[in-house]
N, C-alpha and C positions, 0 to 999 in steps of 0.2 A: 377822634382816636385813630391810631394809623394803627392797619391790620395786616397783615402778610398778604390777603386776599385783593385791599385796595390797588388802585394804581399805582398811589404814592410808595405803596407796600412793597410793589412785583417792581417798580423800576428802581427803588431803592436795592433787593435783590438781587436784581441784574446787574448794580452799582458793586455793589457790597460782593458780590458771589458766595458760595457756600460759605458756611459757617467754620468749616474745618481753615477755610484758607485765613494767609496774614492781612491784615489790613490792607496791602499796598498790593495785593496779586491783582486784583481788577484792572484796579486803576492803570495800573503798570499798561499790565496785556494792552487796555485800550489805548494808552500813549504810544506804543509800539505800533498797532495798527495803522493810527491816524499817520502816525510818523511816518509809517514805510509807505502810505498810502499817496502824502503827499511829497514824498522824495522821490518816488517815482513817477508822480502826472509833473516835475518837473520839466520845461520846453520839451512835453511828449512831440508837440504837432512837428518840432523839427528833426522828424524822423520823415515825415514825408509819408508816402506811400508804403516806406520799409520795406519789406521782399514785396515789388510789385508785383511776382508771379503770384503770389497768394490776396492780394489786397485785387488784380482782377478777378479770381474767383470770389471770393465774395462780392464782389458790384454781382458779378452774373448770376451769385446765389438771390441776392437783393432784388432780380429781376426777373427772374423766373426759378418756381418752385421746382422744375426739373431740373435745371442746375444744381437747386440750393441739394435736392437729396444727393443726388451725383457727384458733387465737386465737381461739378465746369469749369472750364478755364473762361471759356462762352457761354453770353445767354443764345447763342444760336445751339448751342451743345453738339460741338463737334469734336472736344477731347476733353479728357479729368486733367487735373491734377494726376502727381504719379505719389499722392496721400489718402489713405481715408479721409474724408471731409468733415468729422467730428468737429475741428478746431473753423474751419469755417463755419460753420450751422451757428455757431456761438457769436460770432464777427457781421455776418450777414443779418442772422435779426437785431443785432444794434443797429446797423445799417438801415432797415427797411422800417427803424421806430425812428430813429436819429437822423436819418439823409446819409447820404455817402460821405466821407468827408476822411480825414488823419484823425480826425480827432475820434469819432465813432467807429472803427477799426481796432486802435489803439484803446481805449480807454475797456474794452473787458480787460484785454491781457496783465491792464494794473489791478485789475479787479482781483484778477487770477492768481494776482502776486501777493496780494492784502491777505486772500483766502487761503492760501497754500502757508503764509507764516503762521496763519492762527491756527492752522490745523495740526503742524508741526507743535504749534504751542501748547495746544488740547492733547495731542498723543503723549510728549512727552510729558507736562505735567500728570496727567493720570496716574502714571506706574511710577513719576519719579518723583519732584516739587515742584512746587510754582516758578521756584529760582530757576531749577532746572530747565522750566520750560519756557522762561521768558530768556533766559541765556539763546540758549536752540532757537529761540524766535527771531533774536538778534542778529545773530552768524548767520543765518539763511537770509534775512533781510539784508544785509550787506557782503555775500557773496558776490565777487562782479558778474559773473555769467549770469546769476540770475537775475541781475540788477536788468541785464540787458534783456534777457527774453521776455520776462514781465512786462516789457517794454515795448517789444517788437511781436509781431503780427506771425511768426512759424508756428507751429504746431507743437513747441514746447511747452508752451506756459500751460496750455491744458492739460498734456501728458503728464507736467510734474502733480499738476493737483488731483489727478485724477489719482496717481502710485501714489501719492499722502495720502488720500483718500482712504485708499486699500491699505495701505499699513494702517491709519486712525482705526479704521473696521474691522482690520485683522487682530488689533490688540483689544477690541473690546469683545470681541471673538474667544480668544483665550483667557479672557478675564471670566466669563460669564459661560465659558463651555457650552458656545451655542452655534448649531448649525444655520439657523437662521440671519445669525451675523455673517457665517462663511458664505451667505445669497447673498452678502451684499456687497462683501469682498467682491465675489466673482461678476457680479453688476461692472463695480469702477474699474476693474482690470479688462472686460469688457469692453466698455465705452474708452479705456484707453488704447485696445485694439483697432477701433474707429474714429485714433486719434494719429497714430505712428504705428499702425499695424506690429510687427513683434517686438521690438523696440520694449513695451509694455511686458513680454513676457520676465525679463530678466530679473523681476524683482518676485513673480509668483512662486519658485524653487522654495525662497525662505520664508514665503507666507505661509503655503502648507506646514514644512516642515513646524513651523513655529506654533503653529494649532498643534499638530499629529502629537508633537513633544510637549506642549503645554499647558494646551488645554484644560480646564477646570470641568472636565468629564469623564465620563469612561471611555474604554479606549474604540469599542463600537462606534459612540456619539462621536468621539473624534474622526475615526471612518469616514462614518456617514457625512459627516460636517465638509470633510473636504473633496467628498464627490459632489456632494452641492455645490460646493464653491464654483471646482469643473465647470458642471452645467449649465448654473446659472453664466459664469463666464462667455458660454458656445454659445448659449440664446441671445445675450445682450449681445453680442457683437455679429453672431451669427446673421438675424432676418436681413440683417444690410446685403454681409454678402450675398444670401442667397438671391436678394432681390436683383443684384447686380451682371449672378450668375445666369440667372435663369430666364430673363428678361432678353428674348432675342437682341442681336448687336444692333439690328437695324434701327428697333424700338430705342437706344438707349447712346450717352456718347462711348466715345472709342476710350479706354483708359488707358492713360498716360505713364507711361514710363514700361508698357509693355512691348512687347514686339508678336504679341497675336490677341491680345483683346482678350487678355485675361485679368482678372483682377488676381486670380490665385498666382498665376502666371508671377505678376511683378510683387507681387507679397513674398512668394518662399524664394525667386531670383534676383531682380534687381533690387530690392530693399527689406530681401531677408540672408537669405545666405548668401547671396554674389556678395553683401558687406563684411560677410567673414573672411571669403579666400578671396574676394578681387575681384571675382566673375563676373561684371556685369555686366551685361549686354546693352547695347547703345547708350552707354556712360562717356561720359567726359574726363577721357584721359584712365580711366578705371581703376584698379589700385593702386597705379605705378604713382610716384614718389619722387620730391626734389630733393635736394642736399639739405640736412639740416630742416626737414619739415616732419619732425617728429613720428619715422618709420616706425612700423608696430616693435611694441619691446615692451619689457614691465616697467621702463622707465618713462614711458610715452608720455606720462601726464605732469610730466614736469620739466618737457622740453621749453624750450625758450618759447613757442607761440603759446602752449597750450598752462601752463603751469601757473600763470598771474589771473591765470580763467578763475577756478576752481581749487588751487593743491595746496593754499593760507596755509593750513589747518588740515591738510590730510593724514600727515604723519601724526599730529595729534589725535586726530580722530581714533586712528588705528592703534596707538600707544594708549589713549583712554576705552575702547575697546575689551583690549586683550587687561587692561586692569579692572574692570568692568567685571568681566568672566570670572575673575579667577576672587575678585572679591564675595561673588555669590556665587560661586562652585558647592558649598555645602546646602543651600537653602535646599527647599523643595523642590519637587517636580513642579508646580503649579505656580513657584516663585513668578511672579509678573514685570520685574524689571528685569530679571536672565531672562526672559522672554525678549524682552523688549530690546536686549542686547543681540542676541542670535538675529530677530525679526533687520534692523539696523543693520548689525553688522554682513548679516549676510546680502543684505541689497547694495550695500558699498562694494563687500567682494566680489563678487558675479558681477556686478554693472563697471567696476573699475577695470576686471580683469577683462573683461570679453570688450572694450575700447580700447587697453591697449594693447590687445595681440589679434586685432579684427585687419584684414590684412586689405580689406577695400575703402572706399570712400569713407573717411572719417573730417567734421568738420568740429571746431574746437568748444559751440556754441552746445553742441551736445552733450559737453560734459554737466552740463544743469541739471542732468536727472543724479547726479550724484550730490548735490547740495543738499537733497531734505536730509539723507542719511548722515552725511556729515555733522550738519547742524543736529543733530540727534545725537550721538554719539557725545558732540562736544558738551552739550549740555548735560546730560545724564551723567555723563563720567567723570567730569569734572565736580559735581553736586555731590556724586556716589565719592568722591576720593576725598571731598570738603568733609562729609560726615565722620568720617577716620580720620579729619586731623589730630587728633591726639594720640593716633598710633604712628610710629613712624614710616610704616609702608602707604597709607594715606598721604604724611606731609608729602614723599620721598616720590608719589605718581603727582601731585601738585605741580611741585618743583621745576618734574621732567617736563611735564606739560605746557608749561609757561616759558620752558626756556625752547621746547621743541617750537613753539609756534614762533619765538622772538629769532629763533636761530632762521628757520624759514622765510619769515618777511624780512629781516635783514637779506635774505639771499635772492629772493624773488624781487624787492626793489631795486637791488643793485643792477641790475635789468634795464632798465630806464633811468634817464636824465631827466622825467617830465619833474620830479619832486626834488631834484637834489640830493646832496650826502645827506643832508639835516636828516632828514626823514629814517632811514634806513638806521645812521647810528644812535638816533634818539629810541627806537625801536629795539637796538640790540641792548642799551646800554640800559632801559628802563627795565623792559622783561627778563634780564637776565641779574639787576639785581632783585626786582619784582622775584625770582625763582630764588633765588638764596635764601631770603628773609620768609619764601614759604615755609623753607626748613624749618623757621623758626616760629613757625605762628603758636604753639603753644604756650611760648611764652614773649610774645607781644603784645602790648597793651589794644585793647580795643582799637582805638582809634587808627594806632600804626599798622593792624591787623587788613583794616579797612582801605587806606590807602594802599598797601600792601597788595591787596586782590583787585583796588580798582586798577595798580598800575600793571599787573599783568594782563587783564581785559583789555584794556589799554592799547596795551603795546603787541598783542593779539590781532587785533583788529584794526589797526591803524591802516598796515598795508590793503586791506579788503575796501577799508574804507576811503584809501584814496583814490583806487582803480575804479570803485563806484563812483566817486564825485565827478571821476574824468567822464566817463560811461554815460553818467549823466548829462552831460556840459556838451556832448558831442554827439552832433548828428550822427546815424547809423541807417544805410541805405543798403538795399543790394541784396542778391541770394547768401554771401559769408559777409558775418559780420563779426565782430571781436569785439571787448570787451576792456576798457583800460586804454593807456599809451599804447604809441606803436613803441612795444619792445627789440624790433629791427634783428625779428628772425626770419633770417632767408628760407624763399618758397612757405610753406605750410599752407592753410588756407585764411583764407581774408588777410592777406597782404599782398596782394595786387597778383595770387597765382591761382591756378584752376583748382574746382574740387580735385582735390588730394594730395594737393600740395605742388607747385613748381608748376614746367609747362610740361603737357605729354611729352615724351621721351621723342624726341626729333622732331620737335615744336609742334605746330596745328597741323593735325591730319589733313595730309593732301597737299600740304606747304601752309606759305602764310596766310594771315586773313585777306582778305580782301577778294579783288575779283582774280587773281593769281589762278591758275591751274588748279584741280582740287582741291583749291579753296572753300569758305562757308558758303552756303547755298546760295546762290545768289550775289556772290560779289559781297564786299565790302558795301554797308548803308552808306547812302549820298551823306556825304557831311562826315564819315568816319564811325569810329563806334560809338551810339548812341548813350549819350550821358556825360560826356566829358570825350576831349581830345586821346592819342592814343589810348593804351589799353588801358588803362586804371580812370577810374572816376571816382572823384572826390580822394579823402583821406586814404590810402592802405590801411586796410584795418577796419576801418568805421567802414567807409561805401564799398567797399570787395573792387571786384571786377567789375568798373563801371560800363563797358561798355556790353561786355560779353555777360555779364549777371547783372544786370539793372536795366532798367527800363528808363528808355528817353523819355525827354516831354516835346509833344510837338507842335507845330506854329501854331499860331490860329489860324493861318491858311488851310492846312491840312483837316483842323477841327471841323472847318464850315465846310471843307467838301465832303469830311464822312459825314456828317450831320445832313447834307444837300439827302433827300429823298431819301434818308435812312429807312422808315418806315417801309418801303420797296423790296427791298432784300432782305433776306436771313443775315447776312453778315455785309457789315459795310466797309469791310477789309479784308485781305489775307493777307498772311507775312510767315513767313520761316523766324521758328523760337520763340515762345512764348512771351519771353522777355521782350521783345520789339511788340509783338500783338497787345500787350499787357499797357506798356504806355499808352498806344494809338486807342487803345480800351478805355484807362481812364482817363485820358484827356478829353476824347469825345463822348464817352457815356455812350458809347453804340460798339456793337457785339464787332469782334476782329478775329477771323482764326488762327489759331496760333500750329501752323504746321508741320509736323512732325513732335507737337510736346515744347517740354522745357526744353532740351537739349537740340532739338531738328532732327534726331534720330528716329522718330518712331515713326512707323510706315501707317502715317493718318494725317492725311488723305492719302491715298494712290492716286499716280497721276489720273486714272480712270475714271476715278471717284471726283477730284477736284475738275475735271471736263466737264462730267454730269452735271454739278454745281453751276460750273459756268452756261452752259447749257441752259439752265431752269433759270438762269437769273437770280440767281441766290446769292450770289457776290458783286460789289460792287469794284474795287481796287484792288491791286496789288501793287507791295513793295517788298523790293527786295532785298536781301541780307538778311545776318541772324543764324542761329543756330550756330551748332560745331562739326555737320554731318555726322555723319555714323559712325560713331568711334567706338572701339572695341565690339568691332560687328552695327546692329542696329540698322536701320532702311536707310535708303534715299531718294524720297521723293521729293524732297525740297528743292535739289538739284534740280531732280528732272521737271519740277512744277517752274521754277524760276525757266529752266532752259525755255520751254513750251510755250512760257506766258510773254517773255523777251522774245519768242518769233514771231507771236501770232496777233501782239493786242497793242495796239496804239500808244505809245507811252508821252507821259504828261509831266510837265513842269513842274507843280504848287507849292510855292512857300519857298523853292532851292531845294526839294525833298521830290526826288525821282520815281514817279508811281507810275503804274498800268491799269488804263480803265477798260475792264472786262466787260464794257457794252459797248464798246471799238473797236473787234476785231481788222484785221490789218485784210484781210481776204475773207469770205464767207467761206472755203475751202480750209484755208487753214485752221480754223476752228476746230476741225473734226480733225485734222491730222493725227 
């Protein structure tokens, strides 16, 4: 006899799910899962390396435990990352159970994708239906932006799970009027502090409020509940930084993207507020802007780079939303799906508004923190406005809904030739009469009822879902990466221009690349820019800026002379920009500094500091190129380390790849110089 208590019992159970739900909720869910699980490990590995600035720091986490707490860029630990290293920690112990590899890199962030839809599917269903929240599972699953970071190795795919996270905790928070849920809140929002530093905070404004106003307590317990939240937030994110701040420099590496070895330093400047007014110091190119690459505006998110990312479904989002509200405007205080509307809606408004009027470095891959909310929205409000189809303010938000999204992916594919007309007018012509006959679902017969809503999902998602299958199908390399065809918008980012769209404003600081006059530090790399001939490598769009944002791969000549006596040295390279150090990294699996950071701008090393090095015998090579110098302010010692290193040290042929070996000074004199 099978007992609830049996195996047969609990995994039936977990088959079947609660008793309240329909027959098909489980099952559904878990099709969903496997589905999104295995449409995304689709030809994962030919993403490569993906942003090799971050796939070096995880080898280096995978090789030394001071790295891994740090984010090093090196296991010699000479600079971070210019990120909290939450999203490595997760990358790196795949790595050090799995081996190094694409595939063990890559394969959490699918993880991360599988988990961030169910969780949207668990929130939404709670306060709304099954329907509801297998719809929302959907549209998050075939978003393209998030087709792609799921995908790719940045510090997205944990940041998004970590804010679902916090919504899932914030809403059972106000379900249960409990402070202990708001610890746990303030936990994920936390940990996504030491994921994308404030980035994370955008979405906490409508978490509180949505306790303070919702809560199922009093209004004390609500209080108290969201100075908890606070707290808990400072501690889980806080011991890092303190361990970061407190920890003399000497003990510890330099962090990246600062210009004094601050972590607070490049948290509230370079990657907190310079991203709002532009300010950033030793940025690349800084806020300034090409023609046509989507300048701050409220329209930003539906410019030609950025709009086929993320904006399917925005308009509907917002349109099922504000019918959302006003359909539960009389409920209770405690109502738990106006909860869950406010919670939603106010993470789309704040996180949509503050990207498109942020007046610094914006790149288009970021817009994925605004998917879970989307898919929230769409599914709840669309469920909530099915419930009232037999009133006419129900059919009459149906309708609008179906034909705003068919009007939209008619517009956003008109974008691209990759799919043809077919595509776009099959889309206008299904969901817009899909919307007429919403009008009329009261009295349509079942059957025509059901086709009826399958063709406006349909023709919803068709455009999301072809920009995912391309997404899919196409390798994606490089620091910007994009999402879909190339839509063949001039400048923005990841179509062959710098972060922030175009080229700085009177091309590369100091003139052209190469060995030119203040030019990159160091001359143009032997061979041109590393990854591909001129500036772009690979696709526009997929591989960004090959040579200046991606990492080469280099001979095997080169691999066997960093490998020669590696064990010798702290670092069996140095190079200006990370992204040069970052290949010479992972192709030879031995520690390379990456000079001045991602950009070459940060003053780590000083030329005094990199002498000392040489000095102690700490380095084996150098090459030179890389980096963008010190743009918009920022150091230059790259300059001055190449100048110094090109007078004084013997320079060496291997592979066709032009290096300096730092235990062949040119003169015993000019060493010390």
């Amino acid at each position: 006899m099978t007992t609830a208590a049996s195996p047969s019992g609990r995994l039936r159970r977990i088959w079947r799910g609660p008793d309240t739900d329909p027959a098909w909720a489980r099952p559904a869910l878990f099709a969903l899962l496997l589905a999104t699980g295995a449409f995304y490990v689709i030809g994962l590995t030919s993403n490569g390396w993906a942003n090799s600035f971050y796939s070096a720091a995880v080898q280096a986490g995978s090789q030394s435990w001071k790295a891994f707490l740090f984010g090093s860029s090196d296991a010699g630990n000479s600079i971070t990352v210019d990120k909290p290293p939450a999203s490595l920690w997760v990358m790196a112990l795949s790595v050090r159970i799995f081996g190094l590899s694409s595939f063990s890199i890559l394969l959490p962030e699918v993880l991360m994708g599988v988990a961030t839809v169910g969780v949207v599917h668990a929130t939404v269903k709670r306060c709304s239906t099954a329907a509801a929240g297998l719809l929302a599972g959907a549209v998050l699953a075939l978003t393209p932006v998030a087709v792609l970071m799921f995908r790719f190795n940045n510090p997205e795919a944990l940041l998004v799970l970590l804010m679902t996270l916090g919504a899932w905790a914030t809403m059972r928070s106000i379900e249960q009027g409990s402070p202990k849920w708001m610890a746990i809140v303030g936990v994920f929002i936390g940990l996504g502090f030491l994921t994308k530093a404030l980035q994370v905070l955008l979405v906490v404004p409508f978490f509180g409020l949505g306790y303070v106003l919702f809560a199922n307590t009093t209004l004390r317990r609500r209080i108290v509940g969201a100075i908890v939240g606070v707290g808990a937030m400072l501690l889980s994110a806080g011991w890092w930084v303190a361990i970061v701040e407190l920890i003399p420099a000497s003990m510890r590496p330099y962090i990246g993207g600062s210009q004094d070895n601050s972590f607070l330093s490049v948290t509230f400047g370079y990657n907190g507020l310079g991203r709002l007014s532009g300010s950033e110091v030793g940025s690349v190119g800084g806020g300034q802007r090409g023609p046509g690459s989507g300048t701050e505006s409220i329209t930003r998110l539906f410019t030609q780079t950025i709009g086929g990312q993320i904006s399917w479904l925005l308009p509907t989002a917002a349109l099922l939303l504000i019918a959302g509200l006003a359909f539960r405007g009389r409920r209770p205080r405690t109502d738990l799906r106006r909860a869950a509307y406010v919670v939603w809606g106010g993470w789309l408004l704040v996180t949509g508004l503050v990207f498109s009027l942020m007046a610094g470095i914006f790149h288009e891959y970021c817009t994925v923190a605004l998917a879970p909310a989307i898919a929230a929205l769409v599914g709840m409000g669309a469920c909530e406005a099915w419930d009232r189809r037999t009133h006419w303010a129900g059919r009459g938000v149906l309708a609008a809904a179906a034909g705003t999204a068919a009007g939209m992916g008619f517009w956003l594919l008109g974008r691209t030739t990759a799919y043809g007309g077919w595509l776009r007018w099959s889309v206008l012509v299904v969901g817009f009469a899909a919307a007429l006959l919403l009008l009329l679902t009261d009295r349509l017969p079942r059957f025509a009822t059901a086709v009826t809503v399958g063709g406006a999902v349909a023709a919803a998602l068709a455009g999301p879902t072809a920009y995912a299958v391309t997404t899919v199908t196409t390798p994606h390399t490089g620091s910007i990466v994009t999402a879909g065809p190339n839509t063949g918008g001039p400048g923005g980012m990841g179509r062959g221009g710098v972060p922030g769209g175009g080229m700085p404003r009177g091309g590369f600081p100091g003139g052209a690349p190469g060995g030119l006059a203040g030019g990159m530090p160091g001359g143009m790399p032997p061979g041109g820019f590393p990854g591909g001939s001129g500036q772009t490598g690979g696709r526009a769009g997929a591989n960004g800026m090959g040579g200046l944002l991606n990492a080469s791969t280099p001979s095997a000549e080169v691999v066997a002379a960093l490998r020669a006596e590696a064990s010798s040295y702290r670092w069996a390279a140095a190079t200006v920009g990370s992204q040069n150090a970052a290949g010479l990294q992972l192709g030879s699996g031995e520690p390379v500094m990456p000079i001045g950071g991602f950009n070459g701008s940060d003053p780590s090393p000083t030329l005094d500091e990199f002498k000392g090095y040489v000095a102690s015998g700490d380095i084996h090579y150098f090459l030179g190129g890389g980096g963008f110098r010190g743009q918009n302010g920022g150091g230059n010692s790259g300059n001055e380390i190449s100048s110094w290193v090109q007078a004084n040290f013997t320079q060496v042929s291997i592979g066709g790849t032009t290096m300096y070996d730092l235990t062949q000074p040119l003169s015993t004199a000019g060493t010390a110089s």
